[in-house]
PQR file with spaces between the fields and no chain letter, atoms N, CA, C, O and H, PARSE charges and radii, in Angstrom:
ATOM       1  N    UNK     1     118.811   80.581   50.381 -0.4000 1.5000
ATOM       2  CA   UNK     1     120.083   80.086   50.841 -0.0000 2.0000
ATOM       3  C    UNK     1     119.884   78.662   51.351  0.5500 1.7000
ATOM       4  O    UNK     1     118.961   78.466   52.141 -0.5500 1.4000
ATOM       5  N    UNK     2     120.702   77.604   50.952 -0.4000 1.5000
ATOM       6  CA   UNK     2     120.705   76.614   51.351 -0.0000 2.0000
ATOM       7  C    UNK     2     121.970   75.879   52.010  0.5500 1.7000
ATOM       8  O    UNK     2     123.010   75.649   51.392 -0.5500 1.4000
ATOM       9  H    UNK     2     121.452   77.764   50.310  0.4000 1.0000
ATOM      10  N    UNK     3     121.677   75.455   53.695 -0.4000 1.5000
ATOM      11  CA   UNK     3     123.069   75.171   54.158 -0.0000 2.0000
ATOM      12  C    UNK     3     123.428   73.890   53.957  0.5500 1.7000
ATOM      13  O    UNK     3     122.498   73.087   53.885 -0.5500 1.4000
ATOM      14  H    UNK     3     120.832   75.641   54.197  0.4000 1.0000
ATOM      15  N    UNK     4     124.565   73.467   53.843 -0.4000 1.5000
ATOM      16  CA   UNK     4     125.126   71.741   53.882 -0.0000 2.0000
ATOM      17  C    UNK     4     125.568   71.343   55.070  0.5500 1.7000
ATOM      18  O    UNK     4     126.777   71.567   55.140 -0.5500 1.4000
ATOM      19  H    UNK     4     125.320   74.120   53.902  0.4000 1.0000
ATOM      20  N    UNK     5     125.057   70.754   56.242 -0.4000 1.5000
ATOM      21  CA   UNK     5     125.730   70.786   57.594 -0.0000 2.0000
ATOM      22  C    UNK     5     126.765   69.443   57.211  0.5500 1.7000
ATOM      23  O    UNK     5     126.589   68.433   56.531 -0.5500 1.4000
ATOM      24  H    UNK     5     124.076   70.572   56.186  0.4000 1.0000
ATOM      25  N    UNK     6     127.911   69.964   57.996 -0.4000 1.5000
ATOM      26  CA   UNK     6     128.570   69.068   57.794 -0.0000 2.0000
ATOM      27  C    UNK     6     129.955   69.698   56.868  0.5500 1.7000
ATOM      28  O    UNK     6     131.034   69.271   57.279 -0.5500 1.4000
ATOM      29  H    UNK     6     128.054   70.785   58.548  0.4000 1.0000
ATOM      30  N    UNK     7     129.997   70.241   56.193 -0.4000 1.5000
ATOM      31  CA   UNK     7     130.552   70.830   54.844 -0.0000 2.0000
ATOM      32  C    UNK     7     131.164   72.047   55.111  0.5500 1.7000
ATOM      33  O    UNK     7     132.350   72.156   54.799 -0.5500 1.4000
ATOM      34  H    UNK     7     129.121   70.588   55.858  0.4000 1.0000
ATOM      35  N    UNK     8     130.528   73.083   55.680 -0.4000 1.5000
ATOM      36  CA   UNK     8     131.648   74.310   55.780 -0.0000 2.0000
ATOM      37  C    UNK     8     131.030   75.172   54.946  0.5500 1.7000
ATOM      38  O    UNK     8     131.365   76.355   55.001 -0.5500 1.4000
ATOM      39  H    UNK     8     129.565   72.994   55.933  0.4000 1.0000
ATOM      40  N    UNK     9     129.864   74.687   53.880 -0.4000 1.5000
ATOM      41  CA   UNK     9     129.518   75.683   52.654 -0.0000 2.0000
ATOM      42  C    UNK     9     127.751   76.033   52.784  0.5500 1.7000
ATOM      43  O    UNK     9     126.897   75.457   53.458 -0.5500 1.4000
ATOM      44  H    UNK     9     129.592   73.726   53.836  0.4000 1.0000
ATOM      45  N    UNK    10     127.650   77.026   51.993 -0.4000 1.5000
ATOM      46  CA   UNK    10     126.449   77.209   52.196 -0.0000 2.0000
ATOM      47  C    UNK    10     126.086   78.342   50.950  0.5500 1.7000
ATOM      48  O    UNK    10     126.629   79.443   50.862 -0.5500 1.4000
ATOM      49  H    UNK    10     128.344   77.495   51.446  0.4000 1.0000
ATOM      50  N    UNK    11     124.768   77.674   49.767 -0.4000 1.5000
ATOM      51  CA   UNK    11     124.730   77.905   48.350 -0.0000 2.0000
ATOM      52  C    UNK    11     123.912   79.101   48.253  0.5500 1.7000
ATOM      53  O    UNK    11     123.021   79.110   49.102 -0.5500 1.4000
ATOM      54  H    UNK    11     124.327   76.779   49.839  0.4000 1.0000
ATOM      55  N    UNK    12     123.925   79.748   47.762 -0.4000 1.5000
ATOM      56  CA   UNK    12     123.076   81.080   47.761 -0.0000 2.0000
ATOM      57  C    UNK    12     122.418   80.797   46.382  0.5500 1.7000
ATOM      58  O    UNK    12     123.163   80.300   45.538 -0.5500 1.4000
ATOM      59  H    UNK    12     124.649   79.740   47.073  0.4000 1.0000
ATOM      60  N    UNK    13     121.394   80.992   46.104 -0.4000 1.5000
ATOM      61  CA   UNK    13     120.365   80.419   45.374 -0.0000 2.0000
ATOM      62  C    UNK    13     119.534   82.178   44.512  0.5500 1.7000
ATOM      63  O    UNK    13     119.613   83.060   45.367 -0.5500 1.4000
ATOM      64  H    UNK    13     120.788   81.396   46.789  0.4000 1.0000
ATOM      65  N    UNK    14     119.152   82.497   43.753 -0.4000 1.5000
ATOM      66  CA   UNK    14     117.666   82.673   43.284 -0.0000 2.0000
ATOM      67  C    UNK    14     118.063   84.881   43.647  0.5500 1.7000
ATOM      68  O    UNK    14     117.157   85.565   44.122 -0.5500 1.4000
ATOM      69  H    UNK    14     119.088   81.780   43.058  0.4000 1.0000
ATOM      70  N    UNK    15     119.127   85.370   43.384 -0.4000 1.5000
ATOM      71  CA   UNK    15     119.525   86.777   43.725 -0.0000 2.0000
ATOM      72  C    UNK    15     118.907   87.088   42.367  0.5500 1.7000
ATOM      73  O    UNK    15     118.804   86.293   41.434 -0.5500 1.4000
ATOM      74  H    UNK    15     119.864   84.815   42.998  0.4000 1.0000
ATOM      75  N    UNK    16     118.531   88.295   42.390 -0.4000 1.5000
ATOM      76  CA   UNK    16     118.044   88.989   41.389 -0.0000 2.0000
ATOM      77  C    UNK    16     117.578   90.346   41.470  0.5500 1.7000
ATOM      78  O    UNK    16     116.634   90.359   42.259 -0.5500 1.4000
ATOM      79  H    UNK    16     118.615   88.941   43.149  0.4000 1.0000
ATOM      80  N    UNK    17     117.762   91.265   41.106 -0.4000 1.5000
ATOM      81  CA   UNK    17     117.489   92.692   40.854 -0.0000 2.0000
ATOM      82  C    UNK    17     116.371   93.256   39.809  0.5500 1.7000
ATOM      83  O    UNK    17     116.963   93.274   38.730 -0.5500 1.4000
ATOM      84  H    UNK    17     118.529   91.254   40.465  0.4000 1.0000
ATOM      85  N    UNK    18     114.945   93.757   39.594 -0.4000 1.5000
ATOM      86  CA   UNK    18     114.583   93.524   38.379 -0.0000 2.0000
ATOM      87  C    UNK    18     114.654   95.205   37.729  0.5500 1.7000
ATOM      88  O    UNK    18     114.638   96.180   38.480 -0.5500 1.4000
ATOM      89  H    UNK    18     114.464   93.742   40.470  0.4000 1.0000
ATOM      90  N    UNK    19     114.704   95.274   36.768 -0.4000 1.5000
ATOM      91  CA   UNK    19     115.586   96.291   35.766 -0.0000 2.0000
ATOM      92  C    UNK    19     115.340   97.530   36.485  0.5500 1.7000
ATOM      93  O    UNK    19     116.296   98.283   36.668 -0.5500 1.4000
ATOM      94  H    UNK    19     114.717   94.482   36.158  0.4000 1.0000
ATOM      95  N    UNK    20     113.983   97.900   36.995 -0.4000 1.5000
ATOM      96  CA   UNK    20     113.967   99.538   37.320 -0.0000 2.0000
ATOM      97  C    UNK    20     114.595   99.215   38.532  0.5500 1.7000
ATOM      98  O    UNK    20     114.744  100.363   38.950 -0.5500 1.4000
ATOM      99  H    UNK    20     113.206   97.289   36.846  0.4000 1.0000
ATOM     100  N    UNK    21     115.042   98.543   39.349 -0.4000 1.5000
ATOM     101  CA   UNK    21     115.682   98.375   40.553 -0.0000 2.0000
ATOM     102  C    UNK    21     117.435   98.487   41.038  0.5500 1.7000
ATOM     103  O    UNK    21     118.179   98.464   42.018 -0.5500 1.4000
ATOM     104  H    UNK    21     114.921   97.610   39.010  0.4000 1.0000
ATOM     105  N    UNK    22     117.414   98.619   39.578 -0.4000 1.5000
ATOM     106  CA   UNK    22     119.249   97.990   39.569 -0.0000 2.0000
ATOM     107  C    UNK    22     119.742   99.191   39.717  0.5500 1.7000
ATOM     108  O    UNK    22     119.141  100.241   39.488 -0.5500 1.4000
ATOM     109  H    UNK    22     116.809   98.638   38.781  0.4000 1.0000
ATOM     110  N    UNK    23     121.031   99.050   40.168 -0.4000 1.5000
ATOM     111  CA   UNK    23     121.958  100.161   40.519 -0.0000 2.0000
ATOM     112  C    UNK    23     121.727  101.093   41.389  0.5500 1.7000
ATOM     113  O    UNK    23     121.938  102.297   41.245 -0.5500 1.4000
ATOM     114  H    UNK    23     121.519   98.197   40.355  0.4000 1.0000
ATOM     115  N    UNK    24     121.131  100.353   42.635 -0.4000 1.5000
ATOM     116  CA   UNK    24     120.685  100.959   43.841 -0.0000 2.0000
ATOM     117  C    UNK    24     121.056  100.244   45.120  0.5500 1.7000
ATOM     118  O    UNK    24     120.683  100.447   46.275 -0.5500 1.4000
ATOM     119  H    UNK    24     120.959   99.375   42.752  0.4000 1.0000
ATOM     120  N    UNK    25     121.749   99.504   44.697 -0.4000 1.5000
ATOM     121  CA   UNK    25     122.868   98.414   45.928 -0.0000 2.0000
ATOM     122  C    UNK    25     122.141   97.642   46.539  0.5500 1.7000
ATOM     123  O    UNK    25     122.497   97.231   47.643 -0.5500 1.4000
ATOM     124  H    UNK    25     122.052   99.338   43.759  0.4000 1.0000
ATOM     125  N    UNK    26     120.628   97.150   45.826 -0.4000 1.5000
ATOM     126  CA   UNK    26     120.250   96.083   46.687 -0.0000 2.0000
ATOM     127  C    UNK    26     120.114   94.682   46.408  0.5500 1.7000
ATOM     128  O    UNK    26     119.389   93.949   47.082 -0.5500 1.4000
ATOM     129  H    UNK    26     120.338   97.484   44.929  0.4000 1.0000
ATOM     130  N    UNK    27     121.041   94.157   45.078 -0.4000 1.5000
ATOM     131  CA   UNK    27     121.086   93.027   44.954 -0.0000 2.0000
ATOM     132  C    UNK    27     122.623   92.578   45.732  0.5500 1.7000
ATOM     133  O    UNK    27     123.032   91.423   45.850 -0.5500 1.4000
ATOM     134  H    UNK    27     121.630   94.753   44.531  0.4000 1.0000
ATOM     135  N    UNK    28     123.413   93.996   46.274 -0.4000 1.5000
ATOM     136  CA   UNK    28     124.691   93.448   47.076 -0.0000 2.0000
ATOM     137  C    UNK    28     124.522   93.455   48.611  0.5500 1.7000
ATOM     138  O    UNK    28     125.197   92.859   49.450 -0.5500 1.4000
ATOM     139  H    UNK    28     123.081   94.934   46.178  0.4000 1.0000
ATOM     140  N    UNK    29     123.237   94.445   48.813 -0.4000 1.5000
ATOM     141  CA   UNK    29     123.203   94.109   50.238 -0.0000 2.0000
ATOM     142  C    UNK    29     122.544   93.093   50.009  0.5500 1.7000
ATOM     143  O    UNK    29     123.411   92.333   49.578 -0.5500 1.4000
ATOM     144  H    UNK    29     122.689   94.929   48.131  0.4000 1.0000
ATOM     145  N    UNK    30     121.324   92.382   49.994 -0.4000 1.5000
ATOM     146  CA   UNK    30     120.801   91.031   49.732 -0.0000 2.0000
ATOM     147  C    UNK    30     121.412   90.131   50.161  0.5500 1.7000
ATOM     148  O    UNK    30     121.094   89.513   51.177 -0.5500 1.4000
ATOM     149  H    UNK    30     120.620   93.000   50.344  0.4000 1.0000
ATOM     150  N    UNK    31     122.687   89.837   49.253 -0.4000 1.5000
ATOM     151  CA   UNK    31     123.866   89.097   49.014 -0.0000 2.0000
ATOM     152  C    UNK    31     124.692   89.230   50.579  0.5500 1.7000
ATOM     153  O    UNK    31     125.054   88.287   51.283 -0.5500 1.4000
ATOM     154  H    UNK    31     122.945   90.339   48.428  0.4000 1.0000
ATOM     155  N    UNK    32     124.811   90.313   50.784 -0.4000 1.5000
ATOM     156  CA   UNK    32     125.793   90.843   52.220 -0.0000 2.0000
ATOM     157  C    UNK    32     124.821   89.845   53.448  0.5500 1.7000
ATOM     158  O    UNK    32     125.288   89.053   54.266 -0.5500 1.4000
ATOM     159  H    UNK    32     124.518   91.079   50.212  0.4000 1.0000
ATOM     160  N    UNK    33     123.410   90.198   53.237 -0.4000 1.5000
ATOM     161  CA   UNK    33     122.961   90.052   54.880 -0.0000 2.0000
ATOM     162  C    UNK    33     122.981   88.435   54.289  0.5500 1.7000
ATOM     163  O    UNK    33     123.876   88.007   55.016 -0.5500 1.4000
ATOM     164  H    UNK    33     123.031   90.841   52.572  0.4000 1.0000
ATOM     165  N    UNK    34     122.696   87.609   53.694 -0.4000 1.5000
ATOM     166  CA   UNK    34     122.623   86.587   53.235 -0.0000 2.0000
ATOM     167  C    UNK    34     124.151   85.699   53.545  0.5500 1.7000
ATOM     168  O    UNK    34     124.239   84.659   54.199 -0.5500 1.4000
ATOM     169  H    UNK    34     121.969   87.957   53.102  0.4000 1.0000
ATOM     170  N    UNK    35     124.813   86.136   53.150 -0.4000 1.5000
ATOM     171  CA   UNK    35     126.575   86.070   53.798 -0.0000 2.0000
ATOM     172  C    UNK    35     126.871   85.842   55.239  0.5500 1.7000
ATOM     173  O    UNK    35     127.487   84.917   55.771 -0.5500 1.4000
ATOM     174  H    UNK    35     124.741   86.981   52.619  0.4000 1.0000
ATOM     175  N    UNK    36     126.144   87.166   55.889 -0.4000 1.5000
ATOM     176  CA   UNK    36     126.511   86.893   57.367 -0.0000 2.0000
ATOM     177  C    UNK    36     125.699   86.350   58.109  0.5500 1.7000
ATOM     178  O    UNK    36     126.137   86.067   59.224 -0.5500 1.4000
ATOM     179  H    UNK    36     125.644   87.916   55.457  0.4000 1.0000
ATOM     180  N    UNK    37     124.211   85.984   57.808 -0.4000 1.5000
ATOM     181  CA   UNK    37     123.401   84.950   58.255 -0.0000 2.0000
ATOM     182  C    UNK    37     124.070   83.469   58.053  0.5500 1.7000
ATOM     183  O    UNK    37     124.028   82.659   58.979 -0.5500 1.4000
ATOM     184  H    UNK    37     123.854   86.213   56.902  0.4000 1.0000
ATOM     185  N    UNK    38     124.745   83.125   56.694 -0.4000 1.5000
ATOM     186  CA   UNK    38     125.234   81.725   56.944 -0.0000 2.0000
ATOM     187  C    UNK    38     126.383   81.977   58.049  0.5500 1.7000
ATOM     188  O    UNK    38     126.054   81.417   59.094 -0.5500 1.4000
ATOM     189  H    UNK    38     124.780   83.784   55.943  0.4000 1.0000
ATOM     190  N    UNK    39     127.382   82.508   58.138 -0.4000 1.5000
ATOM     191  CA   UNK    39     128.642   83.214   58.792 -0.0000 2.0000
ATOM     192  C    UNK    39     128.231   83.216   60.343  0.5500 1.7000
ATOM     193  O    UNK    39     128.751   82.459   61.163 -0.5500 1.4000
ATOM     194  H    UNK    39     127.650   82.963   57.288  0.4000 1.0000
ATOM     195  N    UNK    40     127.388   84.013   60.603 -0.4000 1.5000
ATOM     196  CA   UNK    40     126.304   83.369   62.036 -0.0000 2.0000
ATOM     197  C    UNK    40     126.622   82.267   62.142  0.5500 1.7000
ATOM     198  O    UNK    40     127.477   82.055   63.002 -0.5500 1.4000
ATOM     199  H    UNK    40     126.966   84.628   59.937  0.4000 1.0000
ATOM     200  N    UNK    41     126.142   81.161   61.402 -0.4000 1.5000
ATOM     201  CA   UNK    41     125.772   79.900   61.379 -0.0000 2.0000
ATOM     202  C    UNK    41     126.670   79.289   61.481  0.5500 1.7000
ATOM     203  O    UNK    41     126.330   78.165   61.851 -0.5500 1.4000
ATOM     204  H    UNK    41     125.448   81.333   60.703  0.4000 1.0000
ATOM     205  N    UNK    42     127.843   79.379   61.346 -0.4000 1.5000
ATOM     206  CA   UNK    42     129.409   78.776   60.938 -0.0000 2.0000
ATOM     207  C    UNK    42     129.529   78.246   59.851  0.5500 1.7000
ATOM     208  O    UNK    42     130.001   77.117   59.985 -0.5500 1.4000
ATOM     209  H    UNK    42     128.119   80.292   61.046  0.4000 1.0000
ATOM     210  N    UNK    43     129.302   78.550   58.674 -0.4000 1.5000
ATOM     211  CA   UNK    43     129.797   78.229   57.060 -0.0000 2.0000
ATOM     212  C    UNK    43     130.361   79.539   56.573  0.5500 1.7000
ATOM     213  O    UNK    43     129.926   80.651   56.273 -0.5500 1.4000
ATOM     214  H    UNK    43     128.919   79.467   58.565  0.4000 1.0000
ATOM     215  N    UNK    44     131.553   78.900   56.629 -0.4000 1.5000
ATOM     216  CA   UNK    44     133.072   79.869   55.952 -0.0000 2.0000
ATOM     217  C    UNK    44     132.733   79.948   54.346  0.5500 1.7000
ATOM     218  O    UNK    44     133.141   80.896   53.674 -0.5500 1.4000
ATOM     219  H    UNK    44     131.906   77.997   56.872  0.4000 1.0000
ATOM     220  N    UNK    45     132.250   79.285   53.997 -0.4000 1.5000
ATOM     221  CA   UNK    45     132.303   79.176   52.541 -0.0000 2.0000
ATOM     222  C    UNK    45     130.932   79.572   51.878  0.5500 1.7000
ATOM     223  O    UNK    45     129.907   79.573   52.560 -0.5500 1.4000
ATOM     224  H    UNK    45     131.919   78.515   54.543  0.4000 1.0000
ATOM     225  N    UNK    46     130.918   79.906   50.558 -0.4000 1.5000
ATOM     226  CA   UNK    46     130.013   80.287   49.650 -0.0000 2.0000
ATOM     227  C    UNK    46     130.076   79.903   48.693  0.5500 1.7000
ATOM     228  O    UNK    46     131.040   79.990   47.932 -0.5500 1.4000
ATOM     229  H    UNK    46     131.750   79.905   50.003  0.4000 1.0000
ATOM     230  N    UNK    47     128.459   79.079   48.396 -0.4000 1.5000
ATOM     231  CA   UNK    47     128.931   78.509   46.399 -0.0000 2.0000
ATOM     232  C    UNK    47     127.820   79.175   45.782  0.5500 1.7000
ATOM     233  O    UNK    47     126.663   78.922   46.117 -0.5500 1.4000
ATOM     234  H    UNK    47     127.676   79.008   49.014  0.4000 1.0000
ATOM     235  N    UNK    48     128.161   80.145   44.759 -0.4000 1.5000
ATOM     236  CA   UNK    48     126.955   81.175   44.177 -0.0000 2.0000
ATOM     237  C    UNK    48     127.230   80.331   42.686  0.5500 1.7000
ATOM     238  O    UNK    48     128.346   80.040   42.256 -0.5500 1.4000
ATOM     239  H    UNK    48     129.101   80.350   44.488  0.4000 1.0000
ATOM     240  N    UNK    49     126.175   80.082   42.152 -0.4000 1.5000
ATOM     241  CA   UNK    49     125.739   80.091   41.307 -0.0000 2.0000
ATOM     242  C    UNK    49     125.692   81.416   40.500  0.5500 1.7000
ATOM     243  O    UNK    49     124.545   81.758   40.786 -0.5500 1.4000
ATOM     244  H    UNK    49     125.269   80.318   42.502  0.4000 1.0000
ATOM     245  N    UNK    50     126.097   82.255   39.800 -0.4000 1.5000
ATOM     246  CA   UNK    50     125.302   83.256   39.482 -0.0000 2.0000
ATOM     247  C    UNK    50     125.510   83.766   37.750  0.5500 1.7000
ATOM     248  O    UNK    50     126.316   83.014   37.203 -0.5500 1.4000
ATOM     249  H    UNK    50     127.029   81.977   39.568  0.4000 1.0000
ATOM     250  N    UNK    51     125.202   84.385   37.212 -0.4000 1.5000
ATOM     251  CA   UNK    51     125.350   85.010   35.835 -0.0000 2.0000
ATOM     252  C    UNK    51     126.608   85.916   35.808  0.5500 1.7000
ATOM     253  O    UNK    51     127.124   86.515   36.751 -0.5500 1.4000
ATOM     254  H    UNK    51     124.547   84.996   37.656  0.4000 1.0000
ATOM     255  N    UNK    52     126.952   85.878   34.604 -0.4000 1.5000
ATOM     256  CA   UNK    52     128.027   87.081   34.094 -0.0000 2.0000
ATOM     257  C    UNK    52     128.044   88.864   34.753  0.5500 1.7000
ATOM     258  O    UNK    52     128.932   89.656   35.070 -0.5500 1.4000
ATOM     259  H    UNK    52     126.533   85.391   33.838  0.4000 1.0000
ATOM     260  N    UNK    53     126.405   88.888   34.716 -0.4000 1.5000
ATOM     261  CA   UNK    53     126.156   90.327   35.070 -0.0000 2.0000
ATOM     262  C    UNK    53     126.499   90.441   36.685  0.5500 1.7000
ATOM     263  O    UNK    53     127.135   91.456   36.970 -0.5500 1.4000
ATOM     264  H    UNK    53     125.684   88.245   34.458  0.4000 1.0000
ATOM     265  N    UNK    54     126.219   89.670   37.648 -0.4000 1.5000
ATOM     266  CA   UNK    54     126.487   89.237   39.109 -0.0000 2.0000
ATOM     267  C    UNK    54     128.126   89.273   39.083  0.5500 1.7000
ATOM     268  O    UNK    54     128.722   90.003   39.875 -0.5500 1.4000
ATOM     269  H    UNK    54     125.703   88.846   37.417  0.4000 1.0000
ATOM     270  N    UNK    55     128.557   88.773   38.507 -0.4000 1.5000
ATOM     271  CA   UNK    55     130.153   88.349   38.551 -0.0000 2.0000
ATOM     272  C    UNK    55     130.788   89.987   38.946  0.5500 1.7000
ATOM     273  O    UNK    55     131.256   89.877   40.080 -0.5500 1.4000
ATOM     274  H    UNK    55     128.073   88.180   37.864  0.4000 1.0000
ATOM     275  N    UNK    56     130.914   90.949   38.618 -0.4000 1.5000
ATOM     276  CA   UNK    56     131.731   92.404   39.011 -0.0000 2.0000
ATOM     277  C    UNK    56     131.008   92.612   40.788  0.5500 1.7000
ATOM     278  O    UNK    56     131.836   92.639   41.699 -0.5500 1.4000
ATOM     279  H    UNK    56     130.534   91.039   37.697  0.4000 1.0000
ATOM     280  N    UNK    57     129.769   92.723   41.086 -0.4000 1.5000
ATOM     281  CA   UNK    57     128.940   92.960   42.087 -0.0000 2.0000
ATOM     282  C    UNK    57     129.712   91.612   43.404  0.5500 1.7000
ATOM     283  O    UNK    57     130.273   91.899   44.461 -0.5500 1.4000
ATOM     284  H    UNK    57     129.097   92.701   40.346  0.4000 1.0000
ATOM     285  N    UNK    58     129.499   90.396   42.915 -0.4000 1.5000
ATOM     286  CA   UNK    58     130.358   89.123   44.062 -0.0000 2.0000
ATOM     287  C    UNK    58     131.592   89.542   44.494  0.5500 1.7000
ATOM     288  O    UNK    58     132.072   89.520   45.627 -0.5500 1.4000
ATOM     289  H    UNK    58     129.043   90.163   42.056  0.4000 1.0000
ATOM     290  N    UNK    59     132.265   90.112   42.948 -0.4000 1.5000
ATOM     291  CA   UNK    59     134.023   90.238   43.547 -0.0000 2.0000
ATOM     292  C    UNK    59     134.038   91.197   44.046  0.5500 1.7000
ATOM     293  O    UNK    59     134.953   91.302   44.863 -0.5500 1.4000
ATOM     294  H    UNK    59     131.875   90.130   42.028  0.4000 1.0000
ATOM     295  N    UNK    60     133.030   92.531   43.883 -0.4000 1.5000
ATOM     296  CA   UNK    60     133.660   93.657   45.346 -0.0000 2.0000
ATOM     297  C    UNK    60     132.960   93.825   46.479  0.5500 1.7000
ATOM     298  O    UNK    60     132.946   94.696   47.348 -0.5500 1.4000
ATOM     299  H    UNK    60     132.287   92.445   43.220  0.4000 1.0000
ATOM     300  N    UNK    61     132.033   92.214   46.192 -0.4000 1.5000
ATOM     301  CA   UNK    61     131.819   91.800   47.943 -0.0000 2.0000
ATOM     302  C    UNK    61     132.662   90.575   48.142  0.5500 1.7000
ATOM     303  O    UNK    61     132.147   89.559   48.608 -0.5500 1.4000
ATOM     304  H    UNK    61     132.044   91.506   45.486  0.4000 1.0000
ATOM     305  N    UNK    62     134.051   90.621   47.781 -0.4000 1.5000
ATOM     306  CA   UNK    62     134.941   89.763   48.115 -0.0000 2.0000
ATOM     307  C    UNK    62     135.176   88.504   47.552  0.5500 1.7000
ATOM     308  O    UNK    62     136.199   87.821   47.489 -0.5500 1.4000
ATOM     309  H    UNK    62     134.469   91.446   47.401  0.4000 1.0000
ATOM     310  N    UNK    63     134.178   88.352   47.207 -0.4000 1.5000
ATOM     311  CA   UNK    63     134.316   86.565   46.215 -0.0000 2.0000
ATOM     312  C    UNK    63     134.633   86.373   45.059  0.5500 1.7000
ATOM     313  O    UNK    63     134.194   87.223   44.284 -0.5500 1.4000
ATOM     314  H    UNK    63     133.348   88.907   47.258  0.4000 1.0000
ATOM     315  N    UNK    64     135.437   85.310   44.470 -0.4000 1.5000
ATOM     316  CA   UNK    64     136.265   84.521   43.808 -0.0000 2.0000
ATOM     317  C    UNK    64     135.733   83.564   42.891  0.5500 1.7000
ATOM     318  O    UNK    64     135.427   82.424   43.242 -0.5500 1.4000
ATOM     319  H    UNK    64     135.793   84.620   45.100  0.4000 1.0000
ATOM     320  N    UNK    65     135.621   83.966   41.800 -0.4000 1.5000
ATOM     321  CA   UNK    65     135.391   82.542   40.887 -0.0000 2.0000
ATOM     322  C    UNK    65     136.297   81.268   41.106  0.5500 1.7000
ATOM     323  O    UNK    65     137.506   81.453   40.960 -0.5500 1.4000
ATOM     324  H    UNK    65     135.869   84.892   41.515  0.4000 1.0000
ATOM     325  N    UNK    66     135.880   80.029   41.430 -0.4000 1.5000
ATOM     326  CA   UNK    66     137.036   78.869   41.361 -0.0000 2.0000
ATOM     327  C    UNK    66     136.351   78.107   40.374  0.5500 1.7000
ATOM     328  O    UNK    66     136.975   77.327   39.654 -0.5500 1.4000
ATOM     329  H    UNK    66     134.899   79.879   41.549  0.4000 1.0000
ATOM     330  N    UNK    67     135.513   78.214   40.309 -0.4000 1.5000
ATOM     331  CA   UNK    67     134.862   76.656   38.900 -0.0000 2.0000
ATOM     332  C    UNK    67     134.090   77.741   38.159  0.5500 1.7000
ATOM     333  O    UNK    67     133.881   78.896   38.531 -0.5500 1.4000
ATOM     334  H    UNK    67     135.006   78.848   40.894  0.4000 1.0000
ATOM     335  N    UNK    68     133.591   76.950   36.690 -0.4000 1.5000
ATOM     336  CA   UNK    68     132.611   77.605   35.975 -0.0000 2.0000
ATOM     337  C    UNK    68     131.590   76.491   35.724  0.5500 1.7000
ATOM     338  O    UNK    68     132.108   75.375   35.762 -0.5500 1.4000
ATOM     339  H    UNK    68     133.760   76.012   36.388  0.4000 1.0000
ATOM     340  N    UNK    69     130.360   76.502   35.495 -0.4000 1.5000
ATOM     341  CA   UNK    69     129.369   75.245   34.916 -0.0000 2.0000
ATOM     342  C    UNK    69     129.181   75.900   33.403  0.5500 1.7000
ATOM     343  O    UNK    69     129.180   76.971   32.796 -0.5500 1.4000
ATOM     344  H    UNK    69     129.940   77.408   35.464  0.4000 1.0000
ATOM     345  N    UNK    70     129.023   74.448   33.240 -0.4000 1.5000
ATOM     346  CA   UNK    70     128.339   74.762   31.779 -0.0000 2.0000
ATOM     347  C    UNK    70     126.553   73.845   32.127  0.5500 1.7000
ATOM     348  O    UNK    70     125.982   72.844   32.557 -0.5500 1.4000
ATOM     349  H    UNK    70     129.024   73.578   33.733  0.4000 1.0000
ATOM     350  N    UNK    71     126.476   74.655   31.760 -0.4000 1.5000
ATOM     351  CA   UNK    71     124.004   74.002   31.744 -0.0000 2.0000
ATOM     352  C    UNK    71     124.169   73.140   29.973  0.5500 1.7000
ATOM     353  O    UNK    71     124.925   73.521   29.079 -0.5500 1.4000
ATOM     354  H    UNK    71     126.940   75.469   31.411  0.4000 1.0000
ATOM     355  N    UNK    72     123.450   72.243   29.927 -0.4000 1.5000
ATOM     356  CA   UNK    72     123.287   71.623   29.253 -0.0000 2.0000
ATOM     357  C    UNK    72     121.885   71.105   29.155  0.5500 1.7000
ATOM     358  O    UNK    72     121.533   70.374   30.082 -0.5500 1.4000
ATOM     359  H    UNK    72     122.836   71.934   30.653  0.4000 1.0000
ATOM     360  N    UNK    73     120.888   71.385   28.059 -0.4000 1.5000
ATOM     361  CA   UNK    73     119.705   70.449   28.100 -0.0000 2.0000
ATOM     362  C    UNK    73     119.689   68.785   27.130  0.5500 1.7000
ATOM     363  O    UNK    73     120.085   68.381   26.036 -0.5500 1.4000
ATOM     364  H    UNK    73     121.174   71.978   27.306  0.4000 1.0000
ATOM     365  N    UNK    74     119.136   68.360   28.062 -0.4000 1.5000
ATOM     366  CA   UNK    74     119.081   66.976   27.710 -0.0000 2.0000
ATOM     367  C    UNK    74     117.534   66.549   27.269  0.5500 1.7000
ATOM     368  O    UNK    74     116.413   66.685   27.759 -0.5500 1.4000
ATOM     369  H    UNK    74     118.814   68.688   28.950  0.4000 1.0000
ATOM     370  N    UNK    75     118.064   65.999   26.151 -0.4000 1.5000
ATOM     371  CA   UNK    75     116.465   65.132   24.974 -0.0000 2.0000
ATOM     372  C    UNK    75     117.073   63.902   24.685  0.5500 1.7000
ATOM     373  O    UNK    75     118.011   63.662   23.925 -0.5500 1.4000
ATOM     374  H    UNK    75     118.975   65.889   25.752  0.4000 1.0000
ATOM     375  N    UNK    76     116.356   63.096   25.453 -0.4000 1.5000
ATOM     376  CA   UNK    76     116.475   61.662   25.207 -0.0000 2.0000
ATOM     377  C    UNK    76     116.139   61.464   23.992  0.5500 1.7000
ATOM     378  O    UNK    76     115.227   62.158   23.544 -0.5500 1.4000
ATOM     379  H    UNK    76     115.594   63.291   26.071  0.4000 1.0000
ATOM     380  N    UNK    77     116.874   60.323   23.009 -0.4000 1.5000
ATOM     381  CA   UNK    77     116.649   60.302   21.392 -0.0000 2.0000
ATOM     382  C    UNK    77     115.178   58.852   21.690  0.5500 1.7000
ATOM     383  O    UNK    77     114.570   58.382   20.728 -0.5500 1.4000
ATOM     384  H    UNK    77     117.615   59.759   23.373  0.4000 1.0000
C-alpha cells in the first residue's frame, strides 16, 4: 500500500491469491485490513489497480470502477 499525503488517496499495490488458495476469502480480507489501515490514516479514497478476476471480489467490498488503463509496451525504433 502506498499513501499520497496530501491527496485523500491511497494505492493498493501487488494483491494476489495463488491458485490452491483461492476461494477462501483471503485475498478480500487482505484487501479489507489494508482498507482500514489507510482509513486509520485518513485516506477516504482507494486507487486499485487490479485485474478482471479482482473486479467481482472489490465491488462486494464496496468499490467502484471510475477509470480503466490500458498497459502498453514501448520499443524505441
Amino acid at each position: 500500500m502506498r499513501l499520497h499525503p496530501g491527496t485523500g488517496f491511497a494505492s493498493l499495490w501487488g494483491g494476489g491469491t495463488r491458485p490452491e488458495w483461492r476461494r477462501k476469502g483471503l485475498y478480500r480480507a487482505v484487501l479489507m485490513h489494508r482498507a482500514k489501515l489507510a482509513k486509520a490514516r485518513g485516506y477516504d479514497y482507494l486507487r486499485v489497480d487490479a485485474s478482471e478476476d479482482s473486479r467481482p471480489i472489490l465491488q462486494k467490498c464496496g468499490l467502484f470502477a471510475v477509470a480503466t488503463t490500458t498497459p502498453y509496451v514501448f520499443k524505441p525504433s
